[in-house]
C-alpha positions in Angstrom: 0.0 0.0 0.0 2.9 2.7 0.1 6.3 2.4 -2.5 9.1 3.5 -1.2 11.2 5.1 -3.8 15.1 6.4 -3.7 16.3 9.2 -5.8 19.7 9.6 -4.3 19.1 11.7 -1.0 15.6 12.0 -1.7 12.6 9.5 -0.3 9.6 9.4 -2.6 6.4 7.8 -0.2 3.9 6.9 -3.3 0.7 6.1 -2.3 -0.5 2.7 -3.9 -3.3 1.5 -2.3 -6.1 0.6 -5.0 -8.3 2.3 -6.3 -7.9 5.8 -4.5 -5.4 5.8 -1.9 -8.2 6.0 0.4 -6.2 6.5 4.2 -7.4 3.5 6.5 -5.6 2.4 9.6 -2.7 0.2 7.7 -1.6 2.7 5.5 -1.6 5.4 7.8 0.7 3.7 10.3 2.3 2.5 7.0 3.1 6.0 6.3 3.9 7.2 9.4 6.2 4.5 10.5 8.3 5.4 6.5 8.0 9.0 7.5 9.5 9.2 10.9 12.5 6.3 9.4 13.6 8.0 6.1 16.2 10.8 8.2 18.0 7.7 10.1 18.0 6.2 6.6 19.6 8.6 5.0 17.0 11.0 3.1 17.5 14.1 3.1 13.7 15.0 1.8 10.6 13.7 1.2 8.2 13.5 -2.1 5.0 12.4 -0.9 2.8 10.9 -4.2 0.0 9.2 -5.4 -1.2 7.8 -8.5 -1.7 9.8 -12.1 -4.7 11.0 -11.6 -5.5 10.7 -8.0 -3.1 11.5 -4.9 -6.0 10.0 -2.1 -9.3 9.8 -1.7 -9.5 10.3 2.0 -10.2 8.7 4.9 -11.7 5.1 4.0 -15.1 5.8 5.2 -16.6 2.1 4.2 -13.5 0.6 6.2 -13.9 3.3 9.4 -17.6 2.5 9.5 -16.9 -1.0 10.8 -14.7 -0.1 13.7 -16.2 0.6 17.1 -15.8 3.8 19.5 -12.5 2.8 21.1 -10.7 1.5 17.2 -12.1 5.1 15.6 -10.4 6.7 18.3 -7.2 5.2 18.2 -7.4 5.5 14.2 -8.2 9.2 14.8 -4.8 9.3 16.8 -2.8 7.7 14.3 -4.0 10.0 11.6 -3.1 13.2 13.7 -0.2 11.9 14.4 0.9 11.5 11.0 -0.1 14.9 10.4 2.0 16.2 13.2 4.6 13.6 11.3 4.5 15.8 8.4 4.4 19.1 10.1 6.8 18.4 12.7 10.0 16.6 10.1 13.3 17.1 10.8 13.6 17.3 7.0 11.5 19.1 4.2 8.7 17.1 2.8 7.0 17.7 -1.2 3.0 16.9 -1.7 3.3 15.9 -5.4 -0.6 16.0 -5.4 -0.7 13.5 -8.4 -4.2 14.3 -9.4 -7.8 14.5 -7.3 -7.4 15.5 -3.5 -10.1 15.5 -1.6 -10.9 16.0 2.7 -7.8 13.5 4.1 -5.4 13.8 1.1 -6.0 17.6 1.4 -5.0 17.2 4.7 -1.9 15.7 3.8 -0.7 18.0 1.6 -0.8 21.0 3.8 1.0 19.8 6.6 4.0 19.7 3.9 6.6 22.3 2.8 5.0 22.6 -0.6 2.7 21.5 -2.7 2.4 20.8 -6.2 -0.6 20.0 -7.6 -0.8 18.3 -11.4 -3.2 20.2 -13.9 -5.3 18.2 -15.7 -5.1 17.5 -19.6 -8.6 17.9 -20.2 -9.7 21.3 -19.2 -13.4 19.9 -19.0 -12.5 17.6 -16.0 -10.1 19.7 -13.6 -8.5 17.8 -10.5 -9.7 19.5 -7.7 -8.4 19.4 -3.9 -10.2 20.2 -0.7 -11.3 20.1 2.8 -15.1 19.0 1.6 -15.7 17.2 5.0 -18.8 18.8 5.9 -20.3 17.5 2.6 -20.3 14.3 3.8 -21.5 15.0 7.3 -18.1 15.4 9.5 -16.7 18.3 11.0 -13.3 19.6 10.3 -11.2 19.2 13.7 -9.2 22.0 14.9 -6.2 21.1 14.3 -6.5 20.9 11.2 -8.8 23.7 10.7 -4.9 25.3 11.2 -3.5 23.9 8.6 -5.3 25.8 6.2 -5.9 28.6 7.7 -1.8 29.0 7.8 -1.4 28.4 3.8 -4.7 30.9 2.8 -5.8 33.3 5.7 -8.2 32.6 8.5 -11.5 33.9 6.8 -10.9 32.5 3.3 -10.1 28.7 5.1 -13.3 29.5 7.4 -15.3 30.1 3.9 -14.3 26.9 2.4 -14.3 24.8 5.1 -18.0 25.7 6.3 -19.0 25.1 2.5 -16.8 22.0 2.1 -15.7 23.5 -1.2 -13.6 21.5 -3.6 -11.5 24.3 -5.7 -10.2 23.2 -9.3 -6.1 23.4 -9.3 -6.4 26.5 -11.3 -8.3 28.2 -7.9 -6.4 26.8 -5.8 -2.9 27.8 -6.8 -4.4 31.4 -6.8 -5.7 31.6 -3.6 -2.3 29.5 -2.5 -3.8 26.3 -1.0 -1.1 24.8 -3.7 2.5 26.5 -4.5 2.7 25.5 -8.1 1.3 23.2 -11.0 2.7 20.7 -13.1 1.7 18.4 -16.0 0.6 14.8 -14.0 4.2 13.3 -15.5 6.1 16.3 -14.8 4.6 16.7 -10.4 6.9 14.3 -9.4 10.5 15.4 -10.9 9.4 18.8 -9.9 8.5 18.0 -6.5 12.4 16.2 -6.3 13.8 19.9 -8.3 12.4 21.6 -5.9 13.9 19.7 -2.8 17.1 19.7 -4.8 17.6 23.3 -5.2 16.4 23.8 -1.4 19.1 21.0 -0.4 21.8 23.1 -2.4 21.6 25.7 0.5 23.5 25.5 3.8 22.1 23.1 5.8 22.5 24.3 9.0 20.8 27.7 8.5 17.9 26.2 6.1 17.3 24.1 8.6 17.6 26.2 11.5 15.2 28.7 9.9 13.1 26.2 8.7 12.4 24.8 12.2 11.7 28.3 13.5 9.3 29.0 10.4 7.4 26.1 11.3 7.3 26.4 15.2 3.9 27.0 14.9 3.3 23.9 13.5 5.1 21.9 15.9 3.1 24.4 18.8 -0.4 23.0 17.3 0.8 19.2 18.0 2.5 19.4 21.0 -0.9 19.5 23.1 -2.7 16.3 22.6 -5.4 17.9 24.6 -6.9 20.1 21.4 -7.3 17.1 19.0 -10.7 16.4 21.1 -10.6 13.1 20.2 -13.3 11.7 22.1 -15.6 14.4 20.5 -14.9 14.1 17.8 -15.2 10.2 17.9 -18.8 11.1 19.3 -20.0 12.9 17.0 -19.0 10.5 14.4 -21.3 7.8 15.9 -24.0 10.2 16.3 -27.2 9.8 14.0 -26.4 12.6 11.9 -23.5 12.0 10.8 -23.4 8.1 10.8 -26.6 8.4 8.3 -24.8 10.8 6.3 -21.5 8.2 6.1 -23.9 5.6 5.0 -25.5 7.6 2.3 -21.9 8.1 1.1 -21.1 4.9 1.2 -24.4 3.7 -0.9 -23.6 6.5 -3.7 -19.5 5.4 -4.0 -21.2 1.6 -4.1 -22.6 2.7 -6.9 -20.7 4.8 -8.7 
């Protein structure tokens, strides 16, 4: 479920779990457990991919649906602690958003450095990206409400998080949820130039300033206390939102 790719100094994670990349509990430790290794192993940075096409679904909503209160919970754990993974890595990490990123793959992506998001061939059918958790019936937690609100401005990530909006890459590399775009062949060489060029400078002051950049990052993980985990696990076996998971789940069935 997760290739692990060397190009010289530089770890490429793909994501390879069929169809979507959706995130259930396996590959998310899966991921976290290659994330925290690839410094002691020798990389330098970190390309984090997905298939042409589609970097991840999300969280695998048929698969969470069949885990009780106390598995949810230590799922939801996992997952924030991959994002505080991401955010909190000694060493820069790349989203080469490979194609459709929507709600957990969105998530991913801006916990990273940077982000570069394919553009799709056909103008017709644009890739889009997104935190579109409230379409489905969830809430978006906190801390990861901060995620966004750190790469586009507090009331802009308020306006598409309340909607659940899903922006085409076009929209989103002008409101700068995404750094750059890239053909779908061309997002993962770019995402590895771009480490490249960064690696080129001296490490000890990029990576000094770098860890001070992202202090705040590191700030929002250190207290466990605000991922309101229980609540969140509540609310996710409440009525509401359970009958809104299941009406998902009948429409990707058929689909």
């Amino acid at each position: 479920m997760l290739d692990t790719i060397r190009h010289d100094t530089i770890t490429e994670l793909r994501l390879a779990r069929p169809p979507v990349n959706a995130l259930d509990p396996g590959l998310v430790r899966a991921l976290r457990t290659a994330i925290d290794a690839a410094p002691s192993a020798g990389a330098r940075g970190i390309v984090l991919s997905g298939r042409p096409g589609m970097y991840s679904g999300g969280l695998d909503v048929p698969a969470l649906l069949q885990l009780d209160r106390g598995a949810l919970r230590a799922f939801l754990d996992d997952f924030f602690s991959l994002c505080g993974a991401i955010a909190c890595s000694p060493i820069p990490i790349v989203a080469a958003i490979t194609g459709h990123s929507p709600a957990g793959g969105a998530v991913l992506s801006i916990f990273c450095d940077y982000r570069i998001m394919a553009r799709s061939a056909d103008a017709a059918k644009p890739y889009r990206i997104g935190l579109n958790e409230v379409q489905v019936g969830l809430s978006v937690p906190a801390v990861i409400q901060s995620g966004l609100q750190r790469l586009v401005g507090r009331y802009r990530a308020e306006r598409l998080m309340v909607a659940g909006t899903m922006l085409d890459a076009d929209e989103a590399l002008r409101i700068g949820f995404v750094d750059e775009l890239a053909a779908v062949d061309a997002v993962v060489p770019r995402a590895i130039e771009w480490l490249q060029q960064l690696l080129r400078l001296s490490p000890l002051a990029m990576s000094t300033t770098r860890k001070l950049a992202r202090r705040d990052l590191a700030d929002t993980f250190a207290d466990r206390t605000t991922w309101l985990l229980d609540e969140f696990a509540a609310a996710w076996f409440g009525p509401e939102t359970q009958d809104a998971l299941v009406a998902l789940v009948a429409r990707l069935k058929k689909s």
